[in-house]
N, CA, C and O of each residue as an XYZ file, in Angstrom:
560
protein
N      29.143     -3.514      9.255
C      28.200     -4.126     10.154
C      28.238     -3.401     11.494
O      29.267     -2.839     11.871
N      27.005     -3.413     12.285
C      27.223     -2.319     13.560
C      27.437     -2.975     14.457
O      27.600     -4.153     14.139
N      27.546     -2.708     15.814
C      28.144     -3.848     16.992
C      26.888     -4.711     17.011
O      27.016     -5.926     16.862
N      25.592     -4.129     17.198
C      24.636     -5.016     17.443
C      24.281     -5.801     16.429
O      23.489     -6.634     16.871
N      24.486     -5.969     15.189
C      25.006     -6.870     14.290
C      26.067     -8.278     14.723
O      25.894     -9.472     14.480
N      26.679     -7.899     15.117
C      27.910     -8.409     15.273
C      27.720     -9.514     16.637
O      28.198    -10.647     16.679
N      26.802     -8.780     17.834
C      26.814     -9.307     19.192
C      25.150     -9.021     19.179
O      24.606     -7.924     19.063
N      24.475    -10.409     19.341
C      23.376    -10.515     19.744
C      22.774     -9.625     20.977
O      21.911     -8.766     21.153
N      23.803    -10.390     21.760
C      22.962     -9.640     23.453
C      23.225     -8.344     23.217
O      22.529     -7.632     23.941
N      23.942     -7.740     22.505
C      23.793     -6.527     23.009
C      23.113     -5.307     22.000
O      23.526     -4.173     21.757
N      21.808     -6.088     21.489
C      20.836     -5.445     20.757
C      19.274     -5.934     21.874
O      18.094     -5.610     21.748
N      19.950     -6.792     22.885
C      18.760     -7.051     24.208
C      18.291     -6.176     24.698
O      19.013     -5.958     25.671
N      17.245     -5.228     24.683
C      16.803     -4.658     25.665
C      15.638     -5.118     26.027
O      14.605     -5.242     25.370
N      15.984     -5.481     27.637
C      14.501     -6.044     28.304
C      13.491     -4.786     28.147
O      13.970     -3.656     28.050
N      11.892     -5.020     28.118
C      11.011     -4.271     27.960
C      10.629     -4.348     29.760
O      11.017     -5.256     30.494
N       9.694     -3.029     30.248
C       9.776     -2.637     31.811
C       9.468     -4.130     32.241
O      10.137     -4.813     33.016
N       8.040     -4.573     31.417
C       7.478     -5.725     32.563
C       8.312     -6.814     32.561
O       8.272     -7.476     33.598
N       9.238     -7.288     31.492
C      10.160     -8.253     32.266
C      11.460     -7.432     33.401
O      11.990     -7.943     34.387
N      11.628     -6.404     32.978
C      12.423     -5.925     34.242
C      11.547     -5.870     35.587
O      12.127     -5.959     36.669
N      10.507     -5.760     35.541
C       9.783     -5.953     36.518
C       9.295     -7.118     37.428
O       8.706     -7.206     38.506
N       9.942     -8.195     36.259
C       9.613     -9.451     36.653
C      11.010     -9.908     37.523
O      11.083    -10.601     38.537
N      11.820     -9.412     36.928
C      13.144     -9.805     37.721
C      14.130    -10.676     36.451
O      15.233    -11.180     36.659
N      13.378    -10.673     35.132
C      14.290    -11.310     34.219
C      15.474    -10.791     33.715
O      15.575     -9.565     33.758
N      16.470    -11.482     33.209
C      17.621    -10.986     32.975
C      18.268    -11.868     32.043
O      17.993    -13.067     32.030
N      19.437    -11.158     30.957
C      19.816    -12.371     30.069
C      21.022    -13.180     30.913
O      21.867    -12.556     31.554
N      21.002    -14.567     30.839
C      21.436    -15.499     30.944
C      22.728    -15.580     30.503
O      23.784    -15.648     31.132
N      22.402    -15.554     28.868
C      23.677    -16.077     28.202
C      23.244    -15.884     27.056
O      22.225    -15.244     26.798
N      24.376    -16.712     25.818
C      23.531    -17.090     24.686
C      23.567    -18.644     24.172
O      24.517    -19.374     24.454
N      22.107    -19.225     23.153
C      22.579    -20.339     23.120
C      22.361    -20.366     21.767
O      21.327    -20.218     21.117
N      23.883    -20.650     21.331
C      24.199    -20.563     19.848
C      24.033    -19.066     19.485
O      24.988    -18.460     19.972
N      23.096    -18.126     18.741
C      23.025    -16.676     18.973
C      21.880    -15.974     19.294
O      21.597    -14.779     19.210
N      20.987    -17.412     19.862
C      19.405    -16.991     20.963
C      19.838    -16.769     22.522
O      20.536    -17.457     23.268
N      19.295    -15.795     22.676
C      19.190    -15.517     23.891
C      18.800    -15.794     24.633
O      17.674    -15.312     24.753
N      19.298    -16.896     25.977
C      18.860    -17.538     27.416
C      18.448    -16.326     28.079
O      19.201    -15.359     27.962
N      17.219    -16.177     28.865
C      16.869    -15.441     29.259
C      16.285    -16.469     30.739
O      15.758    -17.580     30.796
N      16.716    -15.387     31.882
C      16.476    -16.226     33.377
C      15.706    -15.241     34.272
O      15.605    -14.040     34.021
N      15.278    -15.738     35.129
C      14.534    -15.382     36.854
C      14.595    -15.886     37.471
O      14.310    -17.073     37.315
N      15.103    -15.294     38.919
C      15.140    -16.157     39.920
C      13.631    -16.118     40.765
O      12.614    -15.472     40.515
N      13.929    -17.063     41.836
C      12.210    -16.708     42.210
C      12.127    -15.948     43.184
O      13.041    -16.142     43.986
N      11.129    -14.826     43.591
C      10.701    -13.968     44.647
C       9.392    -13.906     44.558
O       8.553    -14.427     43.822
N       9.356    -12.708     46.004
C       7.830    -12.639     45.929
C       6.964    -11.906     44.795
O       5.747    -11.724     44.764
N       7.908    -11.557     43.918
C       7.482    -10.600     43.201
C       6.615    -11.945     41.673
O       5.739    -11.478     40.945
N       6.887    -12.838     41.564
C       6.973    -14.040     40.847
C       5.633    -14.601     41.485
O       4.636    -14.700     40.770
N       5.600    -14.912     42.609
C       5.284    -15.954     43.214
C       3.596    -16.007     43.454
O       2.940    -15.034     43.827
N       2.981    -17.490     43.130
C       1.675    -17.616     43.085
C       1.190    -18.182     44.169
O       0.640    -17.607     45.108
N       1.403    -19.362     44.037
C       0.563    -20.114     45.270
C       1.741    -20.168     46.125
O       2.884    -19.980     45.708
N       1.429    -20.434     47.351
C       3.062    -20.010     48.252
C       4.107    -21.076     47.812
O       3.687    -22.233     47.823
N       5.214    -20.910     47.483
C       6.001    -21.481     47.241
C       6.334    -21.931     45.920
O       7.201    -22.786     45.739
N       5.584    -21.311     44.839
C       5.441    -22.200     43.297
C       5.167    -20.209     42.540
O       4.620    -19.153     42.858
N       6.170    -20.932     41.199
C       5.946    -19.587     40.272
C       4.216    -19.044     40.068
O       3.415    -19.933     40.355
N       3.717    -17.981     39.708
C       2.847    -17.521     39.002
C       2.818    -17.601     38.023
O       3.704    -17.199     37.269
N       1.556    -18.273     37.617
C       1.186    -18.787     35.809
C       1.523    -17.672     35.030
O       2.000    -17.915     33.921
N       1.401    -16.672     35.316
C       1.602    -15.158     34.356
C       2.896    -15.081     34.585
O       3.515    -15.336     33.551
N       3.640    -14.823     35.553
C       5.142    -14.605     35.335
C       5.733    -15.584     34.325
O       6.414    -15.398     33.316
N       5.169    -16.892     35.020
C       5.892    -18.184     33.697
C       5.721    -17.540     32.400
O       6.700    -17.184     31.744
N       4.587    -17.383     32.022
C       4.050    -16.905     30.801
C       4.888    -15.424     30.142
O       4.792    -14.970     29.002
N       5.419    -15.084     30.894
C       5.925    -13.844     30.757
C       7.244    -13.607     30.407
O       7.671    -12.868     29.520
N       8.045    -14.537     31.450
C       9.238    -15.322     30.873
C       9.372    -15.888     29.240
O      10.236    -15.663     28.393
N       8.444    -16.509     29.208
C       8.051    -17.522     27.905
C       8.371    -16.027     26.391
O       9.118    -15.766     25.448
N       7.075    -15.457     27.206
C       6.665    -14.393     26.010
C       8.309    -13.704     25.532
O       8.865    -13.876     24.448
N       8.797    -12.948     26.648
C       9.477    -12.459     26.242
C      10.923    -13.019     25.752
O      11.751    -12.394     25.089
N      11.033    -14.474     26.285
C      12.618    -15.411     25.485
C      12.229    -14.967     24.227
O      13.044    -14.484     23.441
N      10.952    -15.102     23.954
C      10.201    -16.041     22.454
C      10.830    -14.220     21.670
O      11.671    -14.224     20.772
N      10.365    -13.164     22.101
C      10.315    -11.887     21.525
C      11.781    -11.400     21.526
O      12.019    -10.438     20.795
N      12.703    -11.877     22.174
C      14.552    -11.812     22.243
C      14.977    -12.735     21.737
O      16.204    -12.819     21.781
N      14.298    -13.743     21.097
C      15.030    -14.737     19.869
C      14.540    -13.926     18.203
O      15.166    -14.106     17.158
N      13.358    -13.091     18.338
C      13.354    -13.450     17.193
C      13.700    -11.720     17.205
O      13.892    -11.376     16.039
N      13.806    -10.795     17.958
C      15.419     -9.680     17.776
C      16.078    -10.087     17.554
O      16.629     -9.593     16.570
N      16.613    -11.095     18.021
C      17.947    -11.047     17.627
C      17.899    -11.589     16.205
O      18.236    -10.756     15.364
N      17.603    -12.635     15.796
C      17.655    -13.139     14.398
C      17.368    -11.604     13.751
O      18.358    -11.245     13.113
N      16.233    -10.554     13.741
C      15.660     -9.936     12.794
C      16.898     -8.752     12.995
O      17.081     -8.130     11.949
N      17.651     -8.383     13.965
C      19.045     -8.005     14.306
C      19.766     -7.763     13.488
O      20.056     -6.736     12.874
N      20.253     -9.303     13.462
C      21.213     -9.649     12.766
C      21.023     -9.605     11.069
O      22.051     -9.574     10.391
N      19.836     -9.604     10.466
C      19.294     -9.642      9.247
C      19.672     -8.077      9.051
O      20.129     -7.818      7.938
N      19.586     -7.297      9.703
C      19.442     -5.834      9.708
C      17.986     -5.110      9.412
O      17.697     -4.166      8.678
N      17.315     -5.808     10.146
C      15.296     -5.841     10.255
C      15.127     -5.032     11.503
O      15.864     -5.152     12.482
N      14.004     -4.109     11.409
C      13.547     -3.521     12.435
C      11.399     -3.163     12.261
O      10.686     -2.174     12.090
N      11.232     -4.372     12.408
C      10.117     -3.939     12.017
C       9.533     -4.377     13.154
O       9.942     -5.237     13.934
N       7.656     -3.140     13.228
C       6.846     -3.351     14.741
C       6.636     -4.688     14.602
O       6.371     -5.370     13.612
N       6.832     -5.022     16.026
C       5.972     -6.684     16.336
C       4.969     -6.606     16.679
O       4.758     -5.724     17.512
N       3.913     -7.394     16.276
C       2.593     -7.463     16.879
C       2.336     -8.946     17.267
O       2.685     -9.948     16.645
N       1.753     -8.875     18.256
C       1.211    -10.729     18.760
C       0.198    -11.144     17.901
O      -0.639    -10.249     17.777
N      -0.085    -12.241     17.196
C      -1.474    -12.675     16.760
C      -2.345    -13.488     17.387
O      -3.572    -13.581     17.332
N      -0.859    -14.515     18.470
C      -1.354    -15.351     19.016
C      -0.310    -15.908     20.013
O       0.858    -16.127     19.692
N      -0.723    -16.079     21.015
C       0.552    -16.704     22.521
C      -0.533    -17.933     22.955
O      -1.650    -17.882     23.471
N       0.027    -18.678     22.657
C      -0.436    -20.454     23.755
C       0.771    -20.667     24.433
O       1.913    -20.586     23.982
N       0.243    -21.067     26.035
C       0.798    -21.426     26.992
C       0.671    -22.692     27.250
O      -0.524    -22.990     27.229
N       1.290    -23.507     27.465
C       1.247    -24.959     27.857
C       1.878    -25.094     28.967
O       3.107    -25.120     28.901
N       1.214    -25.220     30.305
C       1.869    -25.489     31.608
C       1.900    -27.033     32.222
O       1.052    -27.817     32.648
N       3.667    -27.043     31.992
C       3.444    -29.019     32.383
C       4.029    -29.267     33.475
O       4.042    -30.443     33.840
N       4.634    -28.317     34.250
C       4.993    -28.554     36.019
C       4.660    -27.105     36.549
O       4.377    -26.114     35.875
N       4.740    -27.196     37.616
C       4.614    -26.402     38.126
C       5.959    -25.726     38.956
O       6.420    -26.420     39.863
N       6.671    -24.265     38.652
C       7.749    -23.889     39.002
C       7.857    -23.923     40.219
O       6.966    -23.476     40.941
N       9.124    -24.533     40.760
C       9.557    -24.072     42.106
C      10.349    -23.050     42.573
O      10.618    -22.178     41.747
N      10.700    -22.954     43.454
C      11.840    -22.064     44.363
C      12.950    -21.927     43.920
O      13.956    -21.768     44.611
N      12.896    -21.987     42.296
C      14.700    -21.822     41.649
C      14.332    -21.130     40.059
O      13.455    -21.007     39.203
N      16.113    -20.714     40.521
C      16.244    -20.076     39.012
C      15.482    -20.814     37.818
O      15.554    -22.010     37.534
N      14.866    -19.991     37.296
C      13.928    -20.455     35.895
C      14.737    -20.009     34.760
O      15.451    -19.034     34.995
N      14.787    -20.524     33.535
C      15.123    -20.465     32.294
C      14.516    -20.343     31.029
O      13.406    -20.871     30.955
N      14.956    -19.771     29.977
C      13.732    -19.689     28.919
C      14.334    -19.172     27.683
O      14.766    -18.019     27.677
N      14.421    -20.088     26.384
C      14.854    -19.898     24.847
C      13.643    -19.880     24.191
O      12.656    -20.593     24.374
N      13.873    -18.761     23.210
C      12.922    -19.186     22.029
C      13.549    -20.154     20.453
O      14.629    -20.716     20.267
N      12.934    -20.081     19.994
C      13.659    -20.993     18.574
C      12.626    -20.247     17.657
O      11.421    -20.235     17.907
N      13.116    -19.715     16.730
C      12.194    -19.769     15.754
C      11.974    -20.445     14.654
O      12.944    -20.541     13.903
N      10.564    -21.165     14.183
C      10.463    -22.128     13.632
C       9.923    -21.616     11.913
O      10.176    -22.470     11.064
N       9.476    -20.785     11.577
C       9.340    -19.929     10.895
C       9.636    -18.888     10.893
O       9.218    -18.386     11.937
N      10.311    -17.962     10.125
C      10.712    -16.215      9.719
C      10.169    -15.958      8.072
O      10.612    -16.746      7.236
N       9.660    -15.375      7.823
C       9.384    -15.295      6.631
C       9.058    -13.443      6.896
O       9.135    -13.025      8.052
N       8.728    -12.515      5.813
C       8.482    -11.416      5.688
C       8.171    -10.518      6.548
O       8.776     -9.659      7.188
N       6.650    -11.034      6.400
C       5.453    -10.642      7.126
C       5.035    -11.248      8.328
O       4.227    -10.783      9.132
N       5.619    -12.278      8.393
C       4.696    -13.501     10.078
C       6.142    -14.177     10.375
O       6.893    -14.469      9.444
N       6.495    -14.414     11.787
C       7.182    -15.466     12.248
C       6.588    -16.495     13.369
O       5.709    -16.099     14.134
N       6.918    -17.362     13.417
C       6.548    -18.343     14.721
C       7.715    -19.203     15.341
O       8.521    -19.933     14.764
N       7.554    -18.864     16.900
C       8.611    -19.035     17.496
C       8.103    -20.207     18.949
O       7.244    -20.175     19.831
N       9.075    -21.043     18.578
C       8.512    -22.230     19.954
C       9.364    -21.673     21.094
O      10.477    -21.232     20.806
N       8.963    -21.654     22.303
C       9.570    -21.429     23.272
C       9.477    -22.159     24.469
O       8.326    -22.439     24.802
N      10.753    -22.696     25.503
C      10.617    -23.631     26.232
C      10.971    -22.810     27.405
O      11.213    -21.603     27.437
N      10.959    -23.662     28.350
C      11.319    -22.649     30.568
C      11.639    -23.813     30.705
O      11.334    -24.678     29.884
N      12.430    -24.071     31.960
C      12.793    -25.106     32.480
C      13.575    -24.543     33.918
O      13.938    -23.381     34.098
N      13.712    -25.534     34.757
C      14.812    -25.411     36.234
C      16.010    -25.979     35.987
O      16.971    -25.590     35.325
N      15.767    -27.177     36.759
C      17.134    -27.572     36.900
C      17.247    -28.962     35.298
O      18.198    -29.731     35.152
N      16.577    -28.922     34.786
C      16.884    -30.254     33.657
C      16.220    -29.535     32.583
O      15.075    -29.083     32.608
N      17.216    -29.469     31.465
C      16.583    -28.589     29.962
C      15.774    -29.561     29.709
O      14.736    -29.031     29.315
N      15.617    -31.082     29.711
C      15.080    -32.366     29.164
C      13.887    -31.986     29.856
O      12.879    -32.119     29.163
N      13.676    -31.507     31.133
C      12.370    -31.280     31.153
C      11.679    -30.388     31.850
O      11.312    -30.382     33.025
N      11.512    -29.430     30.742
C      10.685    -28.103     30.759
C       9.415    -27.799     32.183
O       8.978    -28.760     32.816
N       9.180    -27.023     32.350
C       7.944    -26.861     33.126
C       6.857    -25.994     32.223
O       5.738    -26.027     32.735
N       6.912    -25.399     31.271
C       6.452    -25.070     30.529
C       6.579    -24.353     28.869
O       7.619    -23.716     28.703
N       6.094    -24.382     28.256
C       6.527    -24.297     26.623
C       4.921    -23.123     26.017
O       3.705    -23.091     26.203
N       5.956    -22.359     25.261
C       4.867    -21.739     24.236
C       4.942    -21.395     22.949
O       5.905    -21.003     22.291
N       4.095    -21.538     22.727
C       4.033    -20.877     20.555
C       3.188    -19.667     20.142
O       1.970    -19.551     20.006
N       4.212    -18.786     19.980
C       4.141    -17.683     19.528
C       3.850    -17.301     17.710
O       4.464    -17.672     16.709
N       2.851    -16.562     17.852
C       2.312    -16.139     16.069
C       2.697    -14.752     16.548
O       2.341    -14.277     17.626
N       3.611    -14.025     15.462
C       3.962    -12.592     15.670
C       3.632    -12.089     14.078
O       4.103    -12.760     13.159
N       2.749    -10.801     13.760
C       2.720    -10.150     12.726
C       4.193     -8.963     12.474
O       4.477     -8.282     13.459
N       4.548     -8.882     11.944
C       5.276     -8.365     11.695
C       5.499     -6.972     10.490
O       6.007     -7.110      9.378
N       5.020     -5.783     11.017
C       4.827     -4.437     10.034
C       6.146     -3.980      9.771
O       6.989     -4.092     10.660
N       6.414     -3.528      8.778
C       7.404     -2.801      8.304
C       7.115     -0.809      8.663
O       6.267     -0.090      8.134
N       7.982     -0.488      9.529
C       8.119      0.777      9.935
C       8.472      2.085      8.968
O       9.487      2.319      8.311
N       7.447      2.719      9.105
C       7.796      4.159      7.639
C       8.882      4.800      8.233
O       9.419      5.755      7.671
């Protein structure tokens, strides 16, 4: 088995635009990857409150570092493609570290779908959640 087999996070590589966002891994929960941001101007929408796209961005990419890692650990490397991202925004972020897991609720072959939650200071209650449809090609 290879290390990144073995250790989730460290088959993580953030893609530029979440490094750009300021995201970073967290931790792990169970062997999904917590993925965090703190807030700046680089984030920031209406003065003082996250940007709907950064949230969204956060979201996207927990959702796309849960289901590496599962496909990881399987010893899977196949292109991801989006089919479909819904955003559901139910607070609006403040002035603090943000948080963000995916779960995946389906893996099968060809398609997975992965729920993904954000939250501040209370996991019980999110500021926003998304569901991810990913196609999934097998690489020649």
């Amino acid at each position: 088995m290879s290390d990144t087999q073995d250790d989730p996070a460290a088959a993580l590589v953030l893609p530029p635009y979440a490094r750009a966002l300021g995201v970073s891994l967290h931790g792990l929960e169970g062997e999904l990857p917590v993925l965090t941001v703190g807030f700046s101007s680089v984030i920031e929408g209406r003065p003082g409150a996250f940007h709907g796209g950064a949230t969204a961005g956060l979201l996207e990419n927990a959702g796309y570092a849960a289901l590496r890692a599962v496909l990881v650990r399987e010893g899977r490397n196949p292109q991801l493609k989006p089919v479909n991202i819904t955003v559901q925004f139910l607070a609006a972020g403040k002035q603090k570290q943000t948080y963000a897991v995916g779960r995946i609720t389906r893996l099968g072959r060809r398609n997975a779908n992965i729920a993904v939650e954000a939250w501040q200071d209370d996991r019980e209650r999110p500021i926003a959640t998304a569901i991810l449809n990913i196609l999934m090609a097998e690489r020649d």
